[in-house]
C-alpha positions in Angstrom: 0.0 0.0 0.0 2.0 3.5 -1.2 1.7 6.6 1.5 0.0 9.7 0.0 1.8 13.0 0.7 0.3 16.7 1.3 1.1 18.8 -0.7 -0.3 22.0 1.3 2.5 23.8 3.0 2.2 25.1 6.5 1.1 28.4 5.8 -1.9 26.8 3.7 -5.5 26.6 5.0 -6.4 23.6 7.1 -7.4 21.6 4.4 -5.3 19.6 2.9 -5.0 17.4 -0.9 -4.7 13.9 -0.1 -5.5 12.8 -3.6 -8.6 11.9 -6.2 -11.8 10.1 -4.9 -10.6 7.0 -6.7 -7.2 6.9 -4.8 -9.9 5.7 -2.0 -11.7 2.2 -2.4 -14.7 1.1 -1.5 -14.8 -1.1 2.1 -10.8 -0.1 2.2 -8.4 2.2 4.7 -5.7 4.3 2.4 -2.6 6.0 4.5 -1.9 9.5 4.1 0.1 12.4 5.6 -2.1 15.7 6.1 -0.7 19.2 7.4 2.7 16.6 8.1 0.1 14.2 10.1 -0.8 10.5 9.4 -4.3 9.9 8.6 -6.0 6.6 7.9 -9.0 7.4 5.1 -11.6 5.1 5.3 -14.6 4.9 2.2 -17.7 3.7 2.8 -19.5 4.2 -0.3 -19.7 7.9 -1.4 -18.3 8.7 2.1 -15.0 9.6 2.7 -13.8 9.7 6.7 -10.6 10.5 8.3 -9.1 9.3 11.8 -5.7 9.6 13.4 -3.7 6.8 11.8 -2.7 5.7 15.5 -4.6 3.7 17.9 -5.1 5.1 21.4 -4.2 1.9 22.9 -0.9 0.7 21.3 1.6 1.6 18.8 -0.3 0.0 16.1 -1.1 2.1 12.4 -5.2 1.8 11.8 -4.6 1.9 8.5 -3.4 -1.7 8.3 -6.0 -2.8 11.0 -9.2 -4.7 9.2 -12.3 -3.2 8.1 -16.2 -4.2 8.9 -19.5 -2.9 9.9 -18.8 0.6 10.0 -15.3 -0.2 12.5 -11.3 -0.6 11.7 -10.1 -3.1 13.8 -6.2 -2.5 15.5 -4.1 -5.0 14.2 -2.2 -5.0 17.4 -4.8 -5.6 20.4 -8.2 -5.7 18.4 -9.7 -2.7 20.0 -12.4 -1.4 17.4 -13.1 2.3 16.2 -16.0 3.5 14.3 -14.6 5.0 11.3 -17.0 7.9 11.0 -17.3 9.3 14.3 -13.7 7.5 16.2 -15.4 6.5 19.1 -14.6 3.0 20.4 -16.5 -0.3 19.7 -14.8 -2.7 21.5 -11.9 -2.9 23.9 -9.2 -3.1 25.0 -9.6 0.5 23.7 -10.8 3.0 25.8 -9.8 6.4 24.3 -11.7 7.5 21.3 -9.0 8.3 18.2 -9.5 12.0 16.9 -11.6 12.3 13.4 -10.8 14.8 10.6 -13.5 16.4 8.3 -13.6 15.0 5.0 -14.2 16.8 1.4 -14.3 16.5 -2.4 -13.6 19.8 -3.7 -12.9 20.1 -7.7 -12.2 16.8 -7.9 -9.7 16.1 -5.0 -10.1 15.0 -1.3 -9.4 17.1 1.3 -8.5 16.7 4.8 -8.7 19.6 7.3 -6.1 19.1 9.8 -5.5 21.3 12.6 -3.1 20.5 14.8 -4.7 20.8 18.8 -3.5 23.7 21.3 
């Protein structure tokens, strides 16, 4: 699986090219860096979501974790995240993982990343 990388420098707004709606498949997780952060985007149909790519429980990537019924799995302990909102599902996770918005804008997906205070 190839790594997308922003192209938005730092002084750009918070959203952030992360590639064309077909980059994204259907039922799959994609890796890419937004605003110099890892994100894990996740398509559900015509939805496009965005989570931390970095489980709240260990030092496992979502983004090769396993996807069903609306959840990416951790490949390292299991735990289970709902891929829309981040909230947990299923332990041993206890921490929601932090969610991105998500937009097509002329063509391209955009991830607004902000980093917190």
């Amino acid at each position: 699986m190839q790594t997308m990388t922003d192209t938005a420098s730092d002084t750009d707004a918070a959203w952030h090219d992360v590639g064309e709606p077909d980059d994204f498949p259907d039922g799959a997780v994609w890796p890419v860096i937004a605003g110099g952060m890892a994100i894990a985007v996740f398509r559900q149909g015509d939805s496009l979501h965005a989570l931390h790519d970095l489980c709240t429980h260990g030092n496992a990537r979502l983004s090769d974790g396993y996807i069903e019924n609306g959840c990416v799995e951790c490949p390292l302990h299991q735990g289970l995240f709902d891929i829309c909102t981040g909230e947990t599902r299923g332990g041993p996770v206890t921490e929601a993982v932090r969610s991105f918005p998500v937009q097509v804008r002329a063509g391209r997906v955009e991830v607004s990343v902000q980093r917190k205070a």
